[in-house]
N, C-alpha and C positions, 0 to 999 in steps of 0.2 A: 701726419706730423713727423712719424718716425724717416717717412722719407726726404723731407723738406728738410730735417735735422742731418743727416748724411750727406744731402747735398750740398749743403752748405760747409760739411767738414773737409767735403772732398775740393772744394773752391778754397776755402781756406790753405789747404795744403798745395794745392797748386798754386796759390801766390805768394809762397815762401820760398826765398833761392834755398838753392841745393847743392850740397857738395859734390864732384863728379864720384865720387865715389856712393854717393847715395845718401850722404848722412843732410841734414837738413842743416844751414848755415845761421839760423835763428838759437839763440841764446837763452829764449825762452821755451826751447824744445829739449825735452831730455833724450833723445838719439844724438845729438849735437856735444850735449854735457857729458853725457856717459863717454862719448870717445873720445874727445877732449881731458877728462880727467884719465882715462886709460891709458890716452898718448904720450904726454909728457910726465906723468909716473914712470916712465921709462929712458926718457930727455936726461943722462946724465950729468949735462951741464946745467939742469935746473937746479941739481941738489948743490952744484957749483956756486952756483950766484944766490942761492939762498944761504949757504956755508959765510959768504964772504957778508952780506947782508945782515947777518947776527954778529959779527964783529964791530959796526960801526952803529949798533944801538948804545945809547947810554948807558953809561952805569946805574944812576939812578933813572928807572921807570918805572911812574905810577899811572900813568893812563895813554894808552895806546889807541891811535885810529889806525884800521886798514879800508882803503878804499877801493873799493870791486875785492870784497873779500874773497868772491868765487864759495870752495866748498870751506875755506876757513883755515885751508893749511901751512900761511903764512903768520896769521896770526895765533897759531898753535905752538910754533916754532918759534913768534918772538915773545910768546909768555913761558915757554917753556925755557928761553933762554934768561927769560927777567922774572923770575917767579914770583916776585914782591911787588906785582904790579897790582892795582887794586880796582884798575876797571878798566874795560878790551870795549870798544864799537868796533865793528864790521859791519862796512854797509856793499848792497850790488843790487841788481836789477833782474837779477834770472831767478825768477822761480826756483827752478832745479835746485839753481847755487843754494841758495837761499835754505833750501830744504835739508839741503847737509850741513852747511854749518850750524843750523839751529840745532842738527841730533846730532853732531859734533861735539856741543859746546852745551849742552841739555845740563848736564849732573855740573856746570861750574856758572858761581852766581857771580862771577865778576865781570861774565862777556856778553853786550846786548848785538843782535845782529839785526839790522833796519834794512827794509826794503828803501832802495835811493836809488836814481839815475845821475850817473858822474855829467850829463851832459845839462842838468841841474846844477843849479847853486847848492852848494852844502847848508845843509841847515847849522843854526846854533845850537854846537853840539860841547863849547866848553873849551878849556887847552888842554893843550898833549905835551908830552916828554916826548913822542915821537910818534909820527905817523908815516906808514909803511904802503906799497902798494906793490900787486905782482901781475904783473901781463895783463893789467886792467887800462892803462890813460890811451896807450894808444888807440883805443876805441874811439874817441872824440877826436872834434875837430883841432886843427893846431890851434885856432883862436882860444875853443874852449882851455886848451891845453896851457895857456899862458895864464888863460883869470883863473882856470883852478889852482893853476900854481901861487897865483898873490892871494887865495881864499887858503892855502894851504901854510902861506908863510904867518897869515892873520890868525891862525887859529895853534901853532907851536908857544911854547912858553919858551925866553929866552936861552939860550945856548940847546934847545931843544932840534931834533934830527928829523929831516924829511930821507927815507931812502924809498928807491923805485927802482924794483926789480922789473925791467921791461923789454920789450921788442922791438929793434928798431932797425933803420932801412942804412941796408948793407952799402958799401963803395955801390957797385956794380949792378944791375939786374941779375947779371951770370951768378955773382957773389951771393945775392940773395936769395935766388933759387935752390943754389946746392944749402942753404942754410937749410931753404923750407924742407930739400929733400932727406936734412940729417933729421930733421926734427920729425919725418915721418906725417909733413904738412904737403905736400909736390903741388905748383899752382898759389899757393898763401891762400890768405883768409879774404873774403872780398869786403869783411866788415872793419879789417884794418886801416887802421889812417898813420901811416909810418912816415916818424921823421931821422935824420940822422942822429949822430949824437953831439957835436957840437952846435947847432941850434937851439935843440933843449939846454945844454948848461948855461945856454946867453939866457934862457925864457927863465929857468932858475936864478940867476943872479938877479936879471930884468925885475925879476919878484921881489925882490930883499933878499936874498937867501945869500948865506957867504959859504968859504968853506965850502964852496961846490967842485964835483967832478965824477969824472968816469973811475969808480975804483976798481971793477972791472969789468972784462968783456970777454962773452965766446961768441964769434962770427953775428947773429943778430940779436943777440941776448947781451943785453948792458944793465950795469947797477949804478945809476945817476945817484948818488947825496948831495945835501946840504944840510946847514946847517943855520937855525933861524938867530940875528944878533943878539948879542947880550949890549947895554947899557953898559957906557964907560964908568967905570969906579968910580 
């Protein structure tokens, strides 16, 4: 048994790509997580586009979505920026993630974190004052990538903010390589789906969303908002 158990671990991991460096490209592996949260804890232009990102939340917010919350450190940062907020979802897909944001966010009753796949429909989760996301949508496909934008415009309360701190594909290959190699990525991710950034603000508007744009960018790192309509007076 114990051997039949083994073999099967060692086939398992061999049908999992691999990063040339060794680290495993699957999402639900914590070698993959762990260097992933090491790497870009070091990404200076992440603390960039997260800076600019807590700027364009609302003044008032009371209930917050982040989607692909990862270990939770986005939506840590835009409670800590809206402390009067009264209820946080964080939803992702990776174990791992999952695993830290829950002892993240353990000792505060205001944040629920759900296991979800963005490449799912979102459930009936309620409206938001604002929902957030960080280097999660480019995982999906671009089709996906346009309906979650109109399930995301359907679920903001009016004058309410979509911001998406994200990754996306450079002028150039040359352009995007040296990105990957600032980033301490060399090669990219092969589970990326990168678009540029003018298609996405057409997929954003395409959605309902107004008040859309690029507020900022470093080389493949961009902060896409909108903002979902209010009702004429």
């Amino acid at each position: 048994m114990l051997r039949g158990f083994l073999w099967d671990k060692i086939q398992s991991a061999k049908a999992r790509p691999w990063h040339p460096r060794g680290v495993s490209m699957s999402w639900k592996d914590e070698a993959k997580v762990e260097e992933y949260v090491e790497r870009v804890e070091r990404v200076a232009a992440r603390s960039a586009g997260e800076a600019e990102l807590v700027e364009v939340l609302p003044a008032r917010t009371k209930r917050v979505l982040d989607l692909g919350c990862g270990d939770g450190r986005l939506l840590a940062l835009t409670l800590g920026a809206r402390p009067d907020a009264v209820e946080a979802i964080g939803v992702d897909s990776s174990p791992p993630m999952l695993a830290r944001a829950r002892a993240r966010f353990a000792s505060d009753s205001r944040v629920s974190i759900l296991e979800h796949d963005l490449n799912d429909r979102l459930p009936a989760l309620g409206f938001f004052d604002v929902i957030v996301s960080g280097f999660a949508i480019h995982h999906v496909s671009h089709d996906r990538k346009r309906s979650l934008l109109a399930e995301v415009t359907g679920m903001l309360r009016p004058g309410g903010a979509f911001a998406n701190l994200e990754v996306v594909e450079c002028a150039t290959p040359e352009l995007h390589e040296e990105f990957n190699r600032r980033i301490g990525r060399p090669g990219g991710d092969p589970e990326d789906v990168l678009a540029r950034v003018g298609p996405q603000l057409e997929w954003m508007r395409d959605a309902g969303l107004c008040q859309v744009d690029c507020q900022w960018r470093w080389r493949g790192f961009a902060l896409l908002v909108g903002q979902a309509p209010t009702p004429p007076a």
